[in-house]
C-alpha positions in Angstrom: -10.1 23.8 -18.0 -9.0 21.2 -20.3 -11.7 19.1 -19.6 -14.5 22.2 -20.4 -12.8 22.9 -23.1 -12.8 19.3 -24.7 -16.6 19.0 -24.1 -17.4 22.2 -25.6 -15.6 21.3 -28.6 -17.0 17.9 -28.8 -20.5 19.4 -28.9 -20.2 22.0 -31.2 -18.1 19.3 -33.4 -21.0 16.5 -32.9 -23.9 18.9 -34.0 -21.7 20.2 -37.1 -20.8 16.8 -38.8 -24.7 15.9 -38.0 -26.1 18.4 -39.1 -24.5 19.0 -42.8 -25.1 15.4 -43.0 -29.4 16.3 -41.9 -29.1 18.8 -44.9 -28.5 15.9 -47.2 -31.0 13.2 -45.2 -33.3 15.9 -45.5 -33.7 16.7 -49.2 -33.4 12.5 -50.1 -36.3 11.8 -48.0 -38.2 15.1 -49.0 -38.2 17.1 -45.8 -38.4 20.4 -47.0 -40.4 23.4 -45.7 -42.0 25.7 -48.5 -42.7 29.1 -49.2 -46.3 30.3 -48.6 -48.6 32.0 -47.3 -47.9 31.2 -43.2 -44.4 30.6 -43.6 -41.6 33.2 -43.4 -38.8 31.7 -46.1 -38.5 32.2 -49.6 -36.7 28.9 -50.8 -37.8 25.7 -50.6 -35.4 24.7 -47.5 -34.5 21.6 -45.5 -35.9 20.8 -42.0 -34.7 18.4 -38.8 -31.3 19.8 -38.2 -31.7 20.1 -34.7 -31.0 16.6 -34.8 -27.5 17.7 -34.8 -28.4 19.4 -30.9 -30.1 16.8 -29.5 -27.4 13.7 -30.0 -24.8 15.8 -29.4 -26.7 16.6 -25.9 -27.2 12.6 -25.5 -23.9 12.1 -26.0 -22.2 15.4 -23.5 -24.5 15.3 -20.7 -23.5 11.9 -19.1 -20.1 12.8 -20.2 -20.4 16.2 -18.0 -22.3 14.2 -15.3 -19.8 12.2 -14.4 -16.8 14.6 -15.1 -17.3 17.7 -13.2 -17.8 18.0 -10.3 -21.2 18.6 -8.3 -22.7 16.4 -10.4 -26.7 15.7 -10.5 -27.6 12.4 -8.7 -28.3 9.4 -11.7 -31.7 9.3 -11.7 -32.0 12.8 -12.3 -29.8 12.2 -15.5 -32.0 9.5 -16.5 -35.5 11.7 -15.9 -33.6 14.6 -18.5 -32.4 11.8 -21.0 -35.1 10.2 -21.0 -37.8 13.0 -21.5 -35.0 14.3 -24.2 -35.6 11.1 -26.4 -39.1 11.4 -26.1 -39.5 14.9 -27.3 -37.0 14.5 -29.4 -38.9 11.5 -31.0 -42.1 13.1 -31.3 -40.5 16.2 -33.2 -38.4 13.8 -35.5 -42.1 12.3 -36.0 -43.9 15.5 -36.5 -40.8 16.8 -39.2 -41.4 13.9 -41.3 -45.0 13.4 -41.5 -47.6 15.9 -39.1 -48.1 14.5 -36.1 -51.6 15.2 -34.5 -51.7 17.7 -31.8 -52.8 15.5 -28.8 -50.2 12.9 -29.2 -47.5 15.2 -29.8 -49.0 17.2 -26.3 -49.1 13.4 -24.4 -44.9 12.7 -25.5 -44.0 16.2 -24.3 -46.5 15.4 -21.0 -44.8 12.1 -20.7 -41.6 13.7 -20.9 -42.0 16.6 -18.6 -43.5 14.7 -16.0 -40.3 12.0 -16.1 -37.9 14.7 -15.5 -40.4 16.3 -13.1 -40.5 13.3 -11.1 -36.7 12.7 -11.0 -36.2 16.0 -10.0 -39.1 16.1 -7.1 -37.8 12.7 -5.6 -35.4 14.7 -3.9 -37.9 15.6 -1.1 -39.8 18.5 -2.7 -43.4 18.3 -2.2 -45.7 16.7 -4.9 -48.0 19.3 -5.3 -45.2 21.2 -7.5 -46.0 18.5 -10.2 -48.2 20.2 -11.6 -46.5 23.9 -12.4 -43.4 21.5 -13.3 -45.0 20.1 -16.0 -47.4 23.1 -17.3 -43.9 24.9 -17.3 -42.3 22.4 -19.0 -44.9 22.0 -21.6 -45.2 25.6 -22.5 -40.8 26.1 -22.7 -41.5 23.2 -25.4 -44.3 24.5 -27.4 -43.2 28.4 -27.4 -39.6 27.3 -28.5 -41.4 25.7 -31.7 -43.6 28.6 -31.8 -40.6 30.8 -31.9 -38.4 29.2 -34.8 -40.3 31.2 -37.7 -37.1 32.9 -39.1 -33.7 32.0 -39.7 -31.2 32.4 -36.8 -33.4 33.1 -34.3 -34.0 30.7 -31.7 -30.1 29.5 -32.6 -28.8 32.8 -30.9 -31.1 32.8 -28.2 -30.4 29.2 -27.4 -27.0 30.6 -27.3 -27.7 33.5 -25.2 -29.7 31.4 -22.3 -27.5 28.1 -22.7 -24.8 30.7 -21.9 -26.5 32.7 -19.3 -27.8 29.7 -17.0 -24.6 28.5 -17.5 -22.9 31.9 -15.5 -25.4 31.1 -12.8 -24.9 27.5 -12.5 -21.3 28.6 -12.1 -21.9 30.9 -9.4 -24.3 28.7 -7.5 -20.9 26.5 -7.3 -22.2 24.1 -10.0 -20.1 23.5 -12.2 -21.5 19.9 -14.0 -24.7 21.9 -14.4 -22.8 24.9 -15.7 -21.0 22.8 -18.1 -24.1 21.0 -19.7 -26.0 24.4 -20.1 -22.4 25.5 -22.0 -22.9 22.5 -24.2 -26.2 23.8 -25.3 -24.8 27.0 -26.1 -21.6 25.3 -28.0 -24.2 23.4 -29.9 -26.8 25.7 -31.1 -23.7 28.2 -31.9 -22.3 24.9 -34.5 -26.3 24.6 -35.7 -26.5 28.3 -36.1 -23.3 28.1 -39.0 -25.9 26.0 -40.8 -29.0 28.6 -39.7 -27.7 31.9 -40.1 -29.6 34.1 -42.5 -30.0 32.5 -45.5 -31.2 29.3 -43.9 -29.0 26.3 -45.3 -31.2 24.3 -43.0 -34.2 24.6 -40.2 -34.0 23.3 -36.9 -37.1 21.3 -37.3 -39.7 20.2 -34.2 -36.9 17.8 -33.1 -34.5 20.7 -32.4 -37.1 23.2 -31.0 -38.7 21.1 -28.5 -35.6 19.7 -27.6 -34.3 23.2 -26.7 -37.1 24.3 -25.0 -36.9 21.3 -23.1 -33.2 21.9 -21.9 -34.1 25.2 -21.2 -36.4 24.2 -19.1 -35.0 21.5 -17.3 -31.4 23.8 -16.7 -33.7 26.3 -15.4 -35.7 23.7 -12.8 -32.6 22.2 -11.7 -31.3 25.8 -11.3 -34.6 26.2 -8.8 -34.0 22.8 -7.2 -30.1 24.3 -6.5 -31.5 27.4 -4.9 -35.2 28.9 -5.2 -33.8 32.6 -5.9 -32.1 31.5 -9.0 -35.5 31.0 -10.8 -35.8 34.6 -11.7 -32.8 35.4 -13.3 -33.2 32.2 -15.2 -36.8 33.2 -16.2 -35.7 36.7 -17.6 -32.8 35.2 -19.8 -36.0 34.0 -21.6 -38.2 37.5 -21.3 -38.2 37.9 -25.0 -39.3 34.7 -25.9 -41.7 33.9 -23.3 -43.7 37.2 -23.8 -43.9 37.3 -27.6 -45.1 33.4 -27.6 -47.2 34.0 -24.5 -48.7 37.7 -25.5 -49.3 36.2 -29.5 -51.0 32.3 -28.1 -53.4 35.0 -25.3 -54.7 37.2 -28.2 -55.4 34.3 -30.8 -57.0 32.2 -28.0 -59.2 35.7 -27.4 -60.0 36.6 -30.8 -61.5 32.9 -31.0 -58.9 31.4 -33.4 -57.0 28.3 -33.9 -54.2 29.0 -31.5 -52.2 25.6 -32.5 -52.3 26.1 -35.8 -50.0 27.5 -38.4 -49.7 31.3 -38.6 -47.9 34.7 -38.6 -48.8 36.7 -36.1 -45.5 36.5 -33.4 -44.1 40.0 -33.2 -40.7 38.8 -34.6 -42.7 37.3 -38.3 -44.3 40.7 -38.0 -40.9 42.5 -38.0 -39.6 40.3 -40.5 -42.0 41.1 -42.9 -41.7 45.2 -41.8 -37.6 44.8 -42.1 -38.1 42.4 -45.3 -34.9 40.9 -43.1 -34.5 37.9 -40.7 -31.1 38.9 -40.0 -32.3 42.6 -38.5 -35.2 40.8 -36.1 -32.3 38.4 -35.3 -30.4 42.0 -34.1 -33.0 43.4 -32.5 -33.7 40.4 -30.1 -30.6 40.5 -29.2 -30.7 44.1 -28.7 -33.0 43.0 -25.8 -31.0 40.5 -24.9 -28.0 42.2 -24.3 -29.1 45.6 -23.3 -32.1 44.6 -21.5 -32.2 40.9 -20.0 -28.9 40.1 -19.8 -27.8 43.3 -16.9 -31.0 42.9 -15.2 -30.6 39.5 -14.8 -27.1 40.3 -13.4 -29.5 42.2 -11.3 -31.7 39.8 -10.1 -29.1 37.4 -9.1 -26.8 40.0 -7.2 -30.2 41.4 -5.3 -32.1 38.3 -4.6 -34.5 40.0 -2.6 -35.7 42.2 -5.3 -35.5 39.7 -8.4 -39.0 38.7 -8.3 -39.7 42.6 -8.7 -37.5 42.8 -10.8 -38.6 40.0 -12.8 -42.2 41.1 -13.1 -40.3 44.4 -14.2 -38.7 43.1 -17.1 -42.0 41.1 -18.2 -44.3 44.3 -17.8 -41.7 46.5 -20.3 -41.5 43.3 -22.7 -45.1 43.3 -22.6 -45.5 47.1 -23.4 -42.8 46.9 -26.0 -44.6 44.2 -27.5 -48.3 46.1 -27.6 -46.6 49.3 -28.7 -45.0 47.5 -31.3 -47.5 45.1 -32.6 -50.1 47.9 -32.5 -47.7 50.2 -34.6 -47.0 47.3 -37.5 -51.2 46.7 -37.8 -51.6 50.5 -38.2 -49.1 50.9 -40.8 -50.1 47.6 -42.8 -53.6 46.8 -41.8 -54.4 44.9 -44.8 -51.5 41.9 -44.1 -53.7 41.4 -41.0 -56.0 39.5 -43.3 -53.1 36.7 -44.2 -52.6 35.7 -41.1 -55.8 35.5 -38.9 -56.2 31.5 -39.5 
């Protein structure tokens, strides 16, 4: 207990002292995110605090590894390190000067696959490579895609850090459960900083780093025990669906799916509410009403989580449509704003 305790602490403390000192870093070297016309702030505010997360991570997950029990053979820790550097890198990158799009996509390929490879070297067939690191990818890019609004991908890197860290408890592993905790102790010490009004973003550096953790937690979850994977993957409903449902209609409509824009549900609501702090509620309306007991679900009926699963996807989906279609009724002019 002491032990959890003491790395929970160190990681919310590691990410707090960072990231007041990225808030100053941040407006000496000019890295501030604007108002306009595709972004969802009003003030001209800092960016790359999720620095904070990802050397706090560096520092707690070999600590953890080698601490608590059941831990995750080395190179396995090394394949998670290093692919966290690398995105990590390529978002610090990207949040001081715009990094193009295809070498950004090859340092988060690199990555992925690193991990991916660490983790199949156990005796898992190769031809799982492949989903691995299209998975992978996508947990990175939709975590970015999410962090529009203040708060927001904060508390649900809270929510999921916390949620795969139940499971990895139950599955009887606790160094993976601990870890996952970390994430969650971290991203609750960034969110101080990110809580509406925004004293500070999270940056590419912090969003792909999450969605990176979230996906390697939830892989190493699957390695653990195959069942796991669908309560893991419906901690993340609300995410996955608004990222996924928004990238399929811009790719159909013929637009510029990787570029800036405004068209996720939640930048939709914010704009509705006039109010990050109310989107931030109603996510985690979902979250705690909706994903968290039938996840509970899922794990306790493992024979009926994948129908669960599919389930909970099919009513975020329709909540989604109904919602979207609703917001473009009653303001079909903003449409025109955001179509880029």
């Amino acid at each position: 207990m002491l032990m959890t305790i003491g790395w929970l602490l160190a990681a919310f403390l590691i990410t707090a002292l960072l990231v007041r000192g990225a808030i100053g870093y941040a407006h000496r070297r000019g890295m501030l995110d604007l108002p306009g016309q595709r972004r969802s702030h009003r003030l001209p505010t800092p960016r790359g605090g999720g620095v904070g997360i990802v050397i706090a991570m560096l520092v707690c997950l070999p600590g953890v590894s080698w601490s608590a029990p059941a831990a995750w053979p080395a190179s396995v820790l090394a394949g998670l390190l290093a692919a966290l550097v690398l995105v990590a890198l390529a978002g610090w990158w990207d949040d001081h000067r715009s990094l193009p799009i295809l070498p950004r996509l090859g340092a988060q390929l690199l990555a992925v696959g690193l991990f991916s490879l660490s983790l199949l070297a156990g005796g898992l067939p190769w031809w799982w490579l492949p989903l691995l690191l299209l998975g992978g990818a996508w947990s990175i890019n939709l975590h970015n895609f999410m962090d529009g609004i203040d708060g927001l991908l904060a508390q649900q890197a809270i929510f999921v850090g916390g949620g795969l860290a139940v499971l990895a408890w139950a599955a009887n592993q606790p160094a993976l459960a601990l870890a996952a905790a970390c994430l969650a102790a971290s991203a609750l010490a960034f969110g101080c900083f990110n809580r509406p009004p925004a004293r500070i973003f999270m940056g590419d550096v912090g969003s792909g780093s999450v969605g990176l953790l979230v996906f390697a937690f939830s892989a190493m979850l699957w390695r653990v025990d195959s069942a796991l994977l669908w309560p893991a993957l419906i901690l993340s409903s609300a995410f996955a669906v608004d990222a996924s449902l928004t990238l399929l209609t811009r790719m159909g409509r013929g637009r510029r799916w990787y570029s800036a824009h405004r068209e996720h549900l939640y930048q939709w609501l914010a704009r509705r509410a006039d109010s990050h702090a109310w989107v931030d509620v109603a996510y985690l309306g979902w979250n705690l009403l909706v994903a968290a007991p039938l996840a509970w679900l899922a794990w306790s009926h493992p024979r009926a989580a994948l129908a669960i699963t599919m389930g909970v996807y099919a009513g975020a989906a329709i909540v989604w449509l109904y919602l979207k279609r609703r917001l473009l009724r009653r303001h079909p002019s903003k449409s025109l704003h955001v179509t880029a």
